[in-house]
Structures are given as structure tokens and as C-alpha cells.
C-alpha positions as CSV (number, residue, x, y, z in Angstrom):
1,X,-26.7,-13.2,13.4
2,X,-25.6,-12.7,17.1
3,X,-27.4,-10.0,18.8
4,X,-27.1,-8.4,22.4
5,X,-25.3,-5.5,23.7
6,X,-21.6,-4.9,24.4
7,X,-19.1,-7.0,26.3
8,X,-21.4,-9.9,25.3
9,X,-19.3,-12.2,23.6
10,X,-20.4,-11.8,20.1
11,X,-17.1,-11.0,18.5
12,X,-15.4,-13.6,20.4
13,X,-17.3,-16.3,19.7
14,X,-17.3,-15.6,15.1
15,X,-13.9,-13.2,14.8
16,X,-12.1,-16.7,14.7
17,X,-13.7,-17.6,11.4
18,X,-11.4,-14.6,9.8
19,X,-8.4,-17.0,10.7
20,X,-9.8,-20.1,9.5
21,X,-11.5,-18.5,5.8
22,X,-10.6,-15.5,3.3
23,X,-12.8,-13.2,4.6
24,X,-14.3,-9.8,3.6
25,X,-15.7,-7.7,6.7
26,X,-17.8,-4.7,7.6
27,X,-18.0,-2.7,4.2
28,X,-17.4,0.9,4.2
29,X,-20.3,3.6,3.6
30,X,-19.1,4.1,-0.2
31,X,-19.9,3.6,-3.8
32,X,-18.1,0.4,-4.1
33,X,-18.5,-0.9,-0.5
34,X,-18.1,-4.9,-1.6
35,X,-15.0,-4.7,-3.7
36,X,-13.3,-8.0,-2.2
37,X,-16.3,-9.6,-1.2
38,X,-16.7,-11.6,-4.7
39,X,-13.6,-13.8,-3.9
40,X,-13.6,-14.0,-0.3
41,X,-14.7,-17.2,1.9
42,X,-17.1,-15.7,4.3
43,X,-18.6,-12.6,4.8
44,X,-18.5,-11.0,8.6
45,X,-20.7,-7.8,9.3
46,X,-19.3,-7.3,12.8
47,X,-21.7,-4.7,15.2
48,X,-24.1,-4.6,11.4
49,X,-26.0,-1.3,11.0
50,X,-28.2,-1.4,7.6
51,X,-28.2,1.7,5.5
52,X,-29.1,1.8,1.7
53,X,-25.6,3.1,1.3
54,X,-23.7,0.1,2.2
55,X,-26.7,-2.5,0.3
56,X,-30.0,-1.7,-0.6
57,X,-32.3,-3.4,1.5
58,X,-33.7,-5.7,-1.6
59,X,-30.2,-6.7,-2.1
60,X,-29.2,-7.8,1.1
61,X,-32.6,-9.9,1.3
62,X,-31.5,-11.5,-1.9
63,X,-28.1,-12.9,-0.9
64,X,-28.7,-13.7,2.3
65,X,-31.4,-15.9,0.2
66,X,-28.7,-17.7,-1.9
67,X,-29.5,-15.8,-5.1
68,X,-26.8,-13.5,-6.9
69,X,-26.8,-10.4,-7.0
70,X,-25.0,-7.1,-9.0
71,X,-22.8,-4.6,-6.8
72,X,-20.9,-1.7,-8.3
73,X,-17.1,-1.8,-9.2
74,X,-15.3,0.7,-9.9
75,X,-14.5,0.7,-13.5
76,X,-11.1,2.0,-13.6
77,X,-10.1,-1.4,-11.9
78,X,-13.0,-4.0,-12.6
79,X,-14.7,-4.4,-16.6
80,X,-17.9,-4.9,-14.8
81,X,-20.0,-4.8,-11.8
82,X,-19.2,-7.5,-9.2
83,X,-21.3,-10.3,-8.6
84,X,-21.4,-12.3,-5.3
85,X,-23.0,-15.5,-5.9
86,X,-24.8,-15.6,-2.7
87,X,-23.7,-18.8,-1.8
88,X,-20.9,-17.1,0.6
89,X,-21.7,-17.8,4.2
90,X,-23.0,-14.5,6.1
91,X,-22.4,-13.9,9.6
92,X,-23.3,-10.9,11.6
93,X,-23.1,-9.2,15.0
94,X,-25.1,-6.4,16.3
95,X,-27.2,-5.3,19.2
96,X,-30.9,-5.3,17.5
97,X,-32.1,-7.1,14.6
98,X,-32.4,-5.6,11.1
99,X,-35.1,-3.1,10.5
100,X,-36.5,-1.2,7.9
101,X,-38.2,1.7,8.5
102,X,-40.2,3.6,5.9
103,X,-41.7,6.9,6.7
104,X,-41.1,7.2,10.0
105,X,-42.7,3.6,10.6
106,X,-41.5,-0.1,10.7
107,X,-42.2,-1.9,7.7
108,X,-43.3,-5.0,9.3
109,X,-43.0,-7.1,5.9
110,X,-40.0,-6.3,4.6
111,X,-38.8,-6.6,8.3
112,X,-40.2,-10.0,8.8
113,X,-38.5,-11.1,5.0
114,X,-35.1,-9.8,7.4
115,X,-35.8,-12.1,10.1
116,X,-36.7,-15.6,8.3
117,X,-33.7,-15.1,6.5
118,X,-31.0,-15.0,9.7
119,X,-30.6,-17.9,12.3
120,X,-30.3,-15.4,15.0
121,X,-29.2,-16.3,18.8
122,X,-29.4,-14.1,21.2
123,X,-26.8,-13.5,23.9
124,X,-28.3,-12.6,27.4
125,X,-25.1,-12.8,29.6
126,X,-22.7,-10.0,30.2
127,X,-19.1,-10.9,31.0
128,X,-18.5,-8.8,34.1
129,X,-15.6,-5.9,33.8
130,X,-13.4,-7.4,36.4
131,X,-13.9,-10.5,34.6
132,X,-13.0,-10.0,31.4
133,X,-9.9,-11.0,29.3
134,X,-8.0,-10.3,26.3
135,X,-7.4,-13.6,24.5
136,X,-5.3,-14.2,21.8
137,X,-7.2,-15.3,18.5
138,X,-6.8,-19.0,17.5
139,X,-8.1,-20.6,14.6
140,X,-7.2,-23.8,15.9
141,X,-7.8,-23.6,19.2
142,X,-12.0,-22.1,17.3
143,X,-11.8,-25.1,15.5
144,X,-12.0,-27.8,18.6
145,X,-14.4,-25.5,20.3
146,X,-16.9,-26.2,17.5
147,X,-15.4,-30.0,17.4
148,X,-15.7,-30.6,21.6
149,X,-18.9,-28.6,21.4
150,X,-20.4,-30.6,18.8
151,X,-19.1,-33.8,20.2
152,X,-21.1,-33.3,23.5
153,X,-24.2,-32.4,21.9
């Protein structure tokens, strides 16, 4: 998960990935928000708010710890529920990390279980107005970004 507020860089740096793999991103607030995630590559939860509508929060722990889990389908299309296996690849955006609060309180447990399970990097740096610029997406031009980068490391 990237975090930090806008005009950071976040989306530029992973939105390349949806070139490169089958993709499913940001689910809708409905009752079969992950229709298409089951077959899909990667999963990209660009500026991420939790809600119990799009996951339940015992779900999300679950795949982002490798294990399978059960989301509706709806039936008139799909004999059964679908079931991502939870080995798909999981890569976020937002400005804070996840949090669940319960009563009017942080749950710092179920918060912490959140947190172990991300590789979070935070990005500090704002790319000045005047400075920015539209650039084309290129999954080849992503792909000897990682190379170069990993090449000087």
C-alpha cells in the first residue's frame, strides 16, 4: 500500500501494472462488488476506503493473508459464490492506513492485524502544480523502470 495525500505520485507509480496484468480495480459499494476479481491478475484498490459494504473487515484480513475466501455472486449469472484464492497480488493507494473503528473507538488489534499484512511506503514529496505533467501510460516503458531501478540497487 502507498499512502500520502494528493498529487503525490501514488497512481503513477502502480496504474502501470493495469497494462502489464488482467486487472480488477476499486469495487463498487454493492452486493456483488468482486464479480471479475476471481479471474483477474492483480487486484488495484486505487485511493482505498474500507467499508463493510465493499468487504467485511475479516475478509479482507484473510486474503491479503493468502487464504481463500467466499464473496457473493449474483446467481442469475454465477451457480455459486466466487472464490478468490488469495494468492492474487494486492496493491493499494490511499491517504491513511486502514482502520477499524468500533464504537466510536480504534480497534487497535484488528487495526494492527491491517498493518502487518501491507508493505506500506509512504510518500512524503509533493510534485509541485507548476510542475506537474500528464504522461502517457506505458507498460513497457513501467517495466524498465522496475528493471533500471532494480539494476542499481
Amino acid at each position: 500500500m502507498i499512502k500520502g495525500p494528493a498529487y503525490f505520485g501514488k497512481i503513477f507509480i502502480l496504474l502501470p501494472l493495469t497494462l502489464i496484468y488482467s486487472s480488477f480495480c476499486n469495487p463498487a459499494s454493492t452486493s456483488f462488488a468482486w464479480v471479475g476479481a476471481e479471474t483477474a491478475e492483480i487486484i488495484f484498490l486505487n485511493d482505498f476506503r474500507w467499508s463493510p459494504q465493499i468487504m467485511p473487515w475479516h475478509d479482507l484480513l484473510l486474503l491479503l493473508e493468502g487464504q481463500p475466501i467466499h464473496l457473493p455472486a449474483p446467481k442469475s449469472h454465477f451457480a455459486q459464490d466466487l472464490i478468490l484464492s488469495g494468492t492474487t497480488p494486492v496493491f493499494a493507494t490511499g491517504k491513511h492506513p486502514l482502520v477499524l473503528i468500533k464504537g466510536g473507538q480504534v480497534d487497535e488489534v484488528e487495526t494492527e492485524m491491517m498493518a502487518v499484512r501491507w508493505k506500506q511506503f509512504s510518500f512524503k514529496s509533493q510534485v509541485p502544480e507548476n510542475e506537474q505533467r500528464e504522461i502517457p501510460l506505458c507498460g513497457a516503458c513501467f517495466a524498465k523502470f522496475i528493471i533500471n531501478t532494480a539494476e542499481a540497487e
